[in-house]
ZAMARGU-4260 file (C-alpha; in steps of 0.2 Angstrom, whole numbers, plus 5000, padded with zeros to 4 digits):
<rodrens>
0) 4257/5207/5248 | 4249/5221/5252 | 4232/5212/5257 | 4242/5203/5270 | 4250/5215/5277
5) 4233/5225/5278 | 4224/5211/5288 | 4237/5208/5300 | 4241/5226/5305 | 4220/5227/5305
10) 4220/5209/5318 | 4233/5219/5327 | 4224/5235/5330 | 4209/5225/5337 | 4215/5220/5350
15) 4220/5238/5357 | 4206/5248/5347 | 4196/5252/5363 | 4211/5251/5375 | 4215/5270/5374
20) 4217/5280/5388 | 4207/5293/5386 | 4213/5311/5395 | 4207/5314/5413 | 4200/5332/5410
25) 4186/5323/5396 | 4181/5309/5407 | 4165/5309/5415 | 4161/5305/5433 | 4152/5290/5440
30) 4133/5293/5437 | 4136/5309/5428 | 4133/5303/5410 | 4144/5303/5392 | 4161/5308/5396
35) 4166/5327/5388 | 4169/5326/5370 | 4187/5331/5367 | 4192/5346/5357 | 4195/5347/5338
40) 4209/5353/5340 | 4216/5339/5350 | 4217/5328/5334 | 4235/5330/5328 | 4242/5328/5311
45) 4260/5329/5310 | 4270/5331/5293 | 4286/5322/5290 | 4294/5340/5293 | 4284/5340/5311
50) 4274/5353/5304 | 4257/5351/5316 | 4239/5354/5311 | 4223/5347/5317 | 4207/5337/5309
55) 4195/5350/5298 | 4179/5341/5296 | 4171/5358/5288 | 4165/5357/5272 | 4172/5371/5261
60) 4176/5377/5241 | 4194/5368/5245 | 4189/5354/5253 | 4177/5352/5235 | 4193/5353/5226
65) 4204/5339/5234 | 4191/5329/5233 | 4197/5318/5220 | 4205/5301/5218 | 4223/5310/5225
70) 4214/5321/5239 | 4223/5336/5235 | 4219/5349/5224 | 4223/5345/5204 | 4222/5363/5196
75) 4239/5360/5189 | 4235/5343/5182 | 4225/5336/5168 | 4216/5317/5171 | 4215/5305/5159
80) 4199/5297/5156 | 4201/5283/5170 | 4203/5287/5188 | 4220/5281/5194 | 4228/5283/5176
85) 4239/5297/5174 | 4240/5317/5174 | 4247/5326/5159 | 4255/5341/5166 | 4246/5358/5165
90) 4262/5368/5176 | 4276/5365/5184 | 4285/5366/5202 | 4299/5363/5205 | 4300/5358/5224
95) 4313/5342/5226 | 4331/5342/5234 | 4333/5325/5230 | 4353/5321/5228 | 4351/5306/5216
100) 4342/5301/5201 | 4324/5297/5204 | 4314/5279/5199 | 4306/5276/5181 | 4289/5279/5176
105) 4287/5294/5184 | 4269/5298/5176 | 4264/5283/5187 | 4270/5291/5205 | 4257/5305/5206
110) 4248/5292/5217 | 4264/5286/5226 | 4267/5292/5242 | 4285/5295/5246 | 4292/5298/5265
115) 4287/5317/5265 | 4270/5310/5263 | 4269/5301/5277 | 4256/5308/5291 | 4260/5305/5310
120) 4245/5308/5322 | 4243/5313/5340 | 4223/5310/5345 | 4215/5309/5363 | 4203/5295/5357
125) 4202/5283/5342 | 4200/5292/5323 | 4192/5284/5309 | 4191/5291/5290 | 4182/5283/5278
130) 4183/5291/5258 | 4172/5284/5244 | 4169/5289/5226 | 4160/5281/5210 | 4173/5278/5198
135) 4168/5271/5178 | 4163/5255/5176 | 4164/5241/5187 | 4172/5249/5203 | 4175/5260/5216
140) 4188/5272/5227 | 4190/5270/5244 | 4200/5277/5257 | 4202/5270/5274 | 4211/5278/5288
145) 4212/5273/5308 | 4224/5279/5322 | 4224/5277/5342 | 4234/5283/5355 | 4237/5269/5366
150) 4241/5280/5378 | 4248/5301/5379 | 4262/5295/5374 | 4260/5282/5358 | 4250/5283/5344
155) 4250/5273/5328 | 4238/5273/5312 | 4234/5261/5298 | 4227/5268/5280 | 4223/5259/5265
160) 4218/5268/5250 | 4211/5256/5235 | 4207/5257/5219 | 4198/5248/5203 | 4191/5254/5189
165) 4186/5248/5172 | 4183/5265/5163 | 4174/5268/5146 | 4188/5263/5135 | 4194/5247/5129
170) 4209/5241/5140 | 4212/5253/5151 | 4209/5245/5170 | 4218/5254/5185 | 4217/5246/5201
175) 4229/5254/5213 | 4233/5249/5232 | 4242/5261/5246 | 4244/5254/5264 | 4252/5263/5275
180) 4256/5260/5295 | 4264/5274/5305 | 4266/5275/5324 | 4275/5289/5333 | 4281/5287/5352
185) 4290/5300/5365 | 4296/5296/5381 | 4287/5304/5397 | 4299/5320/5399 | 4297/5322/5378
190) 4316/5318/5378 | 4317/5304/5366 | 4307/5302/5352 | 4303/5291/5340 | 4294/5290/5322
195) 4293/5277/5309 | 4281/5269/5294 | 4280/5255/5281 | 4271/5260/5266 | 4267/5244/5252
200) 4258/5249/5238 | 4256/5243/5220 | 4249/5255/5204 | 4243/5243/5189 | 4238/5251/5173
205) 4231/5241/5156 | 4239/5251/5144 | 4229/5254/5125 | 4240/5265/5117 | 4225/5279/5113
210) 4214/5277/5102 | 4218/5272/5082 | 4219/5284/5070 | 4200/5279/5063 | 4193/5280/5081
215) 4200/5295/5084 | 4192/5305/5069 | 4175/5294/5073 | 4177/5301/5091 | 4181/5319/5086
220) 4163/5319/5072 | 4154/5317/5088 | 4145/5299/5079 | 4133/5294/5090 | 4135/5273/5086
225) 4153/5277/5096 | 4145/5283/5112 | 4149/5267/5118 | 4166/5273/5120 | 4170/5254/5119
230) 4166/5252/5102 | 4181/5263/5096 | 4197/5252/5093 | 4215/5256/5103 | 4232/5252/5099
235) 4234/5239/5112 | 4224/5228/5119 | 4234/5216/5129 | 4247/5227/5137 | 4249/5234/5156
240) 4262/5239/5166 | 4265/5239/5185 | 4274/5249/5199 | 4278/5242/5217 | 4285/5248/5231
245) 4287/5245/5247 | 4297/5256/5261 | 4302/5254/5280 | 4307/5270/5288 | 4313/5276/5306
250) 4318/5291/5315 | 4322/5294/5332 | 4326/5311/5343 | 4335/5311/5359 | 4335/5329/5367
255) 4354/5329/5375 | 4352/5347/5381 | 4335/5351/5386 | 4332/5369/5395 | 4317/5377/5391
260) 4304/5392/5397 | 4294/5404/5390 | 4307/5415/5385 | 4324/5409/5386 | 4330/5391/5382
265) 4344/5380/5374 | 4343/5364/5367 | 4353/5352/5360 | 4348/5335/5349 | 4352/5322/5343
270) 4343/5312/5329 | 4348/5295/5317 | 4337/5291/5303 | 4335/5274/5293 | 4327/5268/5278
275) 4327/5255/5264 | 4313/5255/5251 | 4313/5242/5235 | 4304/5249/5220 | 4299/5238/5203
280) 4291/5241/5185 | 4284/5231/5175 | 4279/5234/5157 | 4271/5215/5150 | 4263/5211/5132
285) 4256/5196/5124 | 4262/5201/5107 | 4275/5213/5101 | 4265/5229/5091 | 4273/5236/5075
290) 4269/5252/5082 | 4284/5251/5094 | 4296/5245/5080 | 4306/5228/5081 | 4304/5216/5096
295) 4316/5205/5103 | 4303/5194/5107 | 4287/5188/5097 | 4277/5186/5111 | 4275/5186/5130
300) 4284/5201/5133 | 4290/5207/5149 | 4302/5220/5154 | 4306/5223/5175 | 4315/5237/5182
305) 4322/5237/5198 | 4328/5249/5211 | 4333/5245/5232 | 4338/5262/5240 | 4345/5259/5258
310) 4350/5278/5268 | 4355/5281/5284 | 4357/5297/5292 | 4364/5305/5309 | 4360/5324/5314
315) 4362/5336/5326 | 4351/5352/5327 | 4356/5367/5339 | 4341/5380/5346 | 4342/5393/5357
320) 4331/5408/5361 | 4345/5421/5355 | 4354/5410/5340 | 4340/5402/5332 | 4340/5385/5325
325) 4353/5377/5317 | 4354/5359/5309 | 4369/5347/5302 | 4366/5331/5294 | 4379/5318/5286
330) 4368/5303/5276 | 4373/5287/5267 | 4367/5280/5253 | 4370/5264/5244 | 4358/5260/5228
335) 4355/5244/5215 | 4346/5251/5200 | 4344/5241/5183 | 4341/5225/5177 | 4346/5206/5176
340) 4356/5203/5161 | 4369/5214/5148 | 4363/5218/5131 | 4376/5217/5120 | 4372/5229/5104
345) 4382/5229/5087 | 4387/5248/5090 | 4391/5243/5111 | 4386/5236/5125 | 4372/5241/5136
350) 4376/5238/5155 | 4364/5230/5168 | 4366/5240/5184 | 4371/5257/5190 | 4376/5253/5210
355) 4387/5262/5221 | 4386/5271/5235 | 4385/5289/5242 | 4388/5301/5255 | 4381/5318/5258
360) 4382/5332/5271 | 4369/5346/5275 | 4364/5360/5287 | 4350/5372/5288 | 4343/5386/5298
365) 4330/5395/5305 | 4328/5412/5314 | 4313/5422/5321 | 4320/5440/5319 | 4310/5456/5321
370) 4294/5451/5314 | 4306/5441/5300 | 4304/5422/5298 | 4325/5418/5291 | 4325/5399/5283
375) 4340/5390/5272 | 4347/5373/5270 | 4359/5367/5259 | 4369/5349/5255 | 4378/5340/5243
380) 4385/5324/5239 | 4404/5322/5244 | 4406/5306/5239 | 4401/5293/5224 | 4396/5290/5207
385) 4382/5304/5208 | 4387/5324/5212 | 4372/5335/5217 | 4371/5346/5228 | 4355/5361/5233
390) 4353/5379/5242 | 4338/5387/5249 | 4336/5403/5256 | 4322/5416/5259 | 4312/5426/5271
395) 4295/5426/5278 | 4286/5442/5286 | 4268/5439/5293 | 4259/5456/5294 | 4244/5452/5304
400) 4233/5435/5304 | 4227/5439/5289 | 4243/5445/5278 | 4260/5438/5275 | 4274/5438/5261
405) 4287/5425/5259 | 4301/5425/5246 | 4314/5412/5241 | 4329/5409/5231 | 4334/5390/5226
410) 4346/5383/5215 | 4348/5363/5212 | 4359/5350/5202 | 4355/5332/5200 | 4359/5320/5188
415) 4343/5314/5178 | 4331/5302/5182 | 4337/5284/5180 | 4328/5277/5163 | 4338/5291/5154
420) 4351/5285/5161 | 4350/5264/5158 | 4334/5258/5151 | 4330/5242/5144 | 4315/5235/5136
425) 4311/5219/5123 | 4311/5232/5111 | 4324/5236/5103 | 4319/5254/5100 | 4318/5257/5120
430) 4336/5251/5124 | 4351/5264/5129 | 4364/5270/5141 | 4368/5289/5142 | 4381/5300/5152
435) 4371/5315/5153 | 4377/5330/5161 | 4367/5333/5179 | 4351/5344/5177 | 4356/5362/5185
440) 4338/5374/5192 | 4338/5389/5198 | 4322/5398/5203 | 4316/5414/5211 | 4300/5413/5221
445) 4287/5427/5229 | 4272/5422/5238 | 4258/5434/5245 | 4245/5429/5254 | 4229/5441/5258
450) 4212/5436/5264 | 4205/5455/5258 | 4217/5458/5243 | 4223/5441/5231 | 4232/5426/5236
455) 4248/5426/5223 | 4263/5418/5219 | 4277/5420/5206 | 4291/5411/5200 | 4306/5413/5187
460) 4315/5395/5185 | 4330/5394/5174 | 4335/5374/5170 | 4351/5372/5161 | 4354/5353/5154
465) 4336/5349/5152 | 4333/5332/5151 | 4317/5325/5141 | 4309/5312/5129 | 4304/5314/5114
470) 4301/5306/5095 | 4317/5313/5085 | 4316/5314/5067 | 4313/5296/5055 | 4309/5289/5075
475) 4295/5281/5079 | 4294/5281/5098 | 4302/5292/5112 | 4322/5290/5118 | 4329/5303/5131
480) 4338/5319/5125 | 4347/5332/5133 | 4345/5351/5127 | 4359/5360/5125 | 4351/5378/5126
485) 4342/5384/5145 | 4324/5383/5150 | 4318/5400/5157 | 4298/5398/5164 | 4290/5412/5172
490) 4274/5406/5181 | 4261/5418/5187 | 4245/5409/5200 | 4235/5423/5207 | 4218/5415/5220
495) 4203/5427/5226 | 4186/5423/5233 | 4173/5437/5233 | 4157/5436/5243 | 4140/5444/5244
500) 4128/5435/5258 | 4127/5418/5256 | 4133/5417/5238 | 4152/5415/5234 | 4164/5417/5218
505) 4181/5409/5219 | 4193/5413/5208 | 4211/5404/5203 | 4221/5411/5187 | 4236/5407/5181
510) 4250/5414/5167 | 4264/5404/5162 | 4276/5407/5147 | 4291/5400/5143 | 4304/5412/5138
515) 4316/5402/5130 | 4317/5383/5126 | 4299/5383/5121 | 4301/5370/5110 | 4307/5358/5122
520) 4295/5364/5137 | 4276/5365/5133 | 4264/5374/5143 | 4246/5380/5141 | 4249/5400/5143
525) 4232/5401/5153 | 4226/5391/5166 | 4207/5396/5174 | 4196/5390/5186 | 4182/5399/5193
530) 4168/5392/5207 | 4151/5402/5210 | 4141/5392/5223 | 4129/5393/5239 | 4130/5390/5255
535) 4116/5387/5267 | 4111/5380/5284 | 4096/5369/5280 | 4083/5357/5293 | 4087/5369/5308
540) 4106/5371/5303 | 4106/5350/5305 | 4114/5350/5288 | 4126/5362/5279 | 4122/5364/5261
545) 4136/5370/5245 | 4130/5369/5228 | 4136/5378/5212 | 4146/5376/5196 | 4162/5376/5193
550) 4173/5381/5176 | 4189/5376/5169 | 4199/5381/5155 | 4216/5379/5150 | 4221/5387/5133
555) 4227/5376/5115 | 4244/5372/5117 | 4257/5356/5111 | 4255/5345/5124 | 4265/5330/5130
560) 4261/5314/5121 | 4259/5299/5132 | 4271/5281/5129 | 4265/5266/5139 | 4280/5256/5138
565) 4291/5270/5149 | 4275/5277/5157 | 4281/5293/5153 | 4276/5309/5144 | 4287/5315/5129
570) 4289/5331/5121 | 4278/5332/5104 | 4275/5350/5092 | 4265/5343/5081 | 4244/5340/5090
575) 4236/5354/5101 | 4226/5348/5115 | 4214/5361/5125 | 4205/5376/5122 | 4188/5367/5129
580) 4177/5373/5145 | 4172/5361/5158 | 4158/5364/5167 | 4154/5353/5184 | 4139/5354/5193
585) 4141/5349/5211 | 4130/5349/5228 | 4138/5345/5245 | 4133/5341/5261 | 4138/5342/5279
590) 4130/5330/5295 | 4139/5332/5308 | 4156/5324/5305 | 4151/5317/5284 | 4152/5326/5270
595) 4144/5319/5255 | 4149/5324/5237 | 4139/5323/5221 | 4143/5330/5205 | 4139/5330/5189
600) 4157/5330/5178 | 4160/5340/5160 | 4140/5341/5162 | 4145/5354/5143 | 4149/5339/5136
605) 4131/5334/5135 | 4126/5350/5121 | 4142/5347/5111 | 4139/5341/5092 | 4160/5336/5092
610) 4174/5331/5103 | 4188/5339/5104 | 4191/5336/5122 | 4209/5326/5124 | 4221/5323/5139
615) 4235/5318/5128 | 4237/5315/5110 | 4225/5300/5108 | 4217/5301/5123 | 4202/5308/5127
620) 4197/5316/5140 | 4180/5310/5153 | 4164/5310/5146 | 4150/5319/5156 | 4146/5308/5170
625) 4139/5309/5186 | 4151/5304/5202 | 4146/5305/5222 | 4154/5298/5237 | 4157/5304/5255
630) 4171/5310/5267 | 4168/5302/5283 | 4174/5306/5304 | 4170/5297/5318 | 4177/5296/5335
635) 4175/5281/5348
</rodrens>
């Protein structure tokens, strides 16, 4: 599906790829040569929140860092030993305001890109991107991304990020497909305007289970015969689940009071948005495994989990010079989660479908004031099976260009994600219906931010009716709990770069402790990472040279065990994981508008006699191995 929708936005696109009209002001004269290559700053990203930024093609310490199959930076996360598997958690943020329960297989969504994620651009002539990167065994990651104005006024883009790779392990192939189309359009006055996408993409994961017991104490000795990481035998070799989506989303602006100038104006608008998105997982297996207890089936298993989520939603947003900005909203939702038949159980009877419908109301605002940056928004649900509701407020001050602080209170309540909920499977272990109590955080944040001083940010969140998984007691895999005591987490990240001439250490620590409810909320207590590198201007300043090392470091702690069939993490306290170095050597370049990237991953790895190096219990972390790609701009 996602193919054919690919090739016939890409035959669209060519037949208005080099229809653009480019600005007046950078078009050259008859017989005066090239035309003026527009400004940078004239390529345009907008965020779903119409926050605007432009294309960076420098090559810098942060652009090293997103580098990586989810082109953002990973500090918090921990990968697997397959690109495009999962992440076990290394922190937590808390930064939804979602007012219903959320899909199932969560660990399989770090790569799924939901509406805030969408990009809109603005550029005065074409843009290309083009990402690559080696992945292990038999594949590759690639990243393709090209938008056009057609003229001032309408722009659209189409992206396609792809995926497949084998890895080191016995049945663990990802391959992972995200197309995306966006297109933005605004009337000649900039009264009425218009945003929308569809996003179709598909994340497939063979699943082994981790590694059997035997392989994993023939891994930890460090036995030479097993570095053919193939050799060791996994729980599962015919097992792999899937996730799907795809979304069509649309918002529209119409500016009924428009009067504006520098210094005093009033507006008044209008805005309606629509979306319906279809979500499905998959977990399928040849033959049932006694490691996940009875089966209803023998063979050919195959669970699907279904979601269609349609919303609709009509605002009106107030600004003026004096009042500041203030925003209403009242949205409907009607949802189809669940499955295709009842189970009828000795002890009950597990239901098919949660559907209904919801409505929900909202305002925020916003107000420049002395210096003072004022912000909040708040909704909940008024109506339907679901109550949920958020607040947000806090300040900003900005000092100078190079200083500012921002402080926030939140508080949240939603009910739990759906597969603790209503979950069925063709095991019988993995079959239930829960009426948990909604999922209440409250959380306290401060963020500095200092070029001379320390980049910082602290939070204290407090969750009351946590929801998790976990392996009771005389159990032999996960089912969802509620804990009845709170979650108190204080988090601590603190950033600095220091610099002498051409050489540069970067430096990102965090602290994290929880201070109740430990039991049910592991966490490393330290989290480091620290990058000394050069830079350089090489073959008369043609090319732009970084080299250096980086070291991670998280320390021992309990962390979450992995379980295929929910593609989930669980809460386990009874295997450390952690408490190892990684060292990567990298080098970088910059020609003109590439940057290429080679690195030498866990390069430590090499000088160990044992392995202690997991991701999750029973799943070891990468090997050393050597990665390169390159980031790619180029303008028509």
């Amino acid at each position: 599906m996602i193919r054919t929708l690919l090739l016939l936005f890409f035959l669209c696109a060519s037949a208005t790829v080099f229809s653009q009209n480019i600005p007046s002001q950078f078009q050259g004269k008859a017989g005066q040569g090239k035309p003026e290559k527009p400004p940078i700053e004239l390529y345009k990203i907008i965020s779903a929140d119409r926050d605007t930024t432009y294309l960076d093609t420098t090559l810098t310490i942060q652009k090293e860092y997103n580098y990586n199959y989810l082109r953002r930076d990973n500090f918090e996360l921990l990968p697997f030993s397959n690109v495009g598997q999962t992440y076990n958690s290394l922190g937590y943020t808390f930064d939804d305001f979602n007012l219903m329960p959320k899909f199932v297989a969560q660990s399989h969504h770090f790569n799924y890109m939901d509406a805030k994620d969408m990009r809109y651009f603005n550029v005065p002539t074409p843009l290309t991107e083009l990402y690559f990167k080696t992945a292990f065994a038999q594949g590759q990651q690639l990243d393709a991304f090209f938008t056009v104005n057609t003229n001032e006024r309408f722009n659209f883009s189409i992206a396609y990020r792809g995926l497949r790779s084998l890895g080191k392990y016995q049945n663990i192939l990802t391959s992972t497909g995200n197309f995306r189309f966006t297109t933005n359009y605004k009337t000649k006055n900039d009264r009425y305007r218009l945003r929308a996408h569809v996003a179709a993409q598909d994340i497939l994961n063979q699943e082994n289970g981790g590694l059997t017991q035997t392989s994993i104490d023939l891994f930890e000795a460090g036995d030479p015969e097993f570095d053919d990481r193939g050799r060791l035998d996994v729980n599962f070799e015919d097992a792999e689940n899937k996730l799907e989506g795809l979304r069509f989303w649309g918002a529209q602006e119409y500016d009924l009071i428009s009067k504006k100038d520098s210094l005093d104006y009033t507006m008044l608008t209008l805005g309606t948005t629509l979306s319906f998105e279809e979500k499905d997982f998959k977990y399928g297996q040849t033959a049932a495994s006694d490691l996940l207890g009875e089966a209803y089936l023998n063979s050919n298993l195959l669970t699907q989990t279904k979601l269609e989520n349609f919303q609709a939603e009509g605002s009106a947003t107030f600004k003026n010079s004096i009042l500041g900005e203030l925003s209403a909203f009242i949205g409907y939702t009607d949802y189809n989660y669940g499955y295709d038949s009842v189970l009828e159980l000795d002890d009950g009877r597990i239901t098919n479908r949660l559907k209904g419908n919801l409505i929900r109301a909202g305002a925020s605002y916003r107000k420049h004031y002395k210096g003072f940056d004022l912000f909040g928004k708040g909704a909940i649900n008024i109506s339907g099976d679901f109550d949920a509701n958020y607040l947000l407020g806090g300040a900003s001050y900005q000092f100078d260009e190079d200083n500012s602080v921002k402080a926030q209170i939140k508080i949240h309540s939603v009910a739990p994600n759906f597969n603790f909920l209503l979950y069925q499977s063709d095991y019988v272990n993995y079959n239930w219906q829960n009426n948990f109590n909604n999922v209440k955080t409250q959380e306290l944040k401060l963020e500095i931010a200092s070029k001379k001083l320390l980049d910082a940010e602290v939070s204290y969140t407090g969750i009351e009716d946590y929801t998790y998984f976990t392996i009771k007691a005389n159990d032999s895999t996960p089912t969802p709990q509620q804990f009845a005591d709170r979650v108190d987490y204080l988090k601590v990240k603190v950033g600095r770069e220091f610099r002498l001439g051409k050489f540069a250490l970067n430096n990102t620590v965090m602290f994290q402790q929880a201070l109740s409810g430990e039991e049910v909320f592991n966490i490393p207590e330290i989290v480091t990472r620290q990058s000394l590198y050069y830079e350089d201007e090489w073959f008369k300043k043609a090319m732009f040279m970084q080299t250096g090392i980086n070291f991670k470091y998280f320390t021992a702690y309990n962390a979450n065990g992995y379980d295929p069939v929910l593609a989930e993490f669980y809460v386990q306290n009874n295997q450390e994981i952690g408490g190892y170095p990684i060292f990567d050597v990298f080098f970088n370049a910059k020609v003109r508008q590439t940057r290429i990237y080679v690195k030498y991953e866990f390069v430590n790895q090499l000088f160990n006699s044992t392995n202690d190096h997991f991701s999750a219990p029973g799943y070891p972390y990468r090997d050393a191995v050597i990665r390169f790609g390159f980031v790619w701009n180029f303008f028509l």
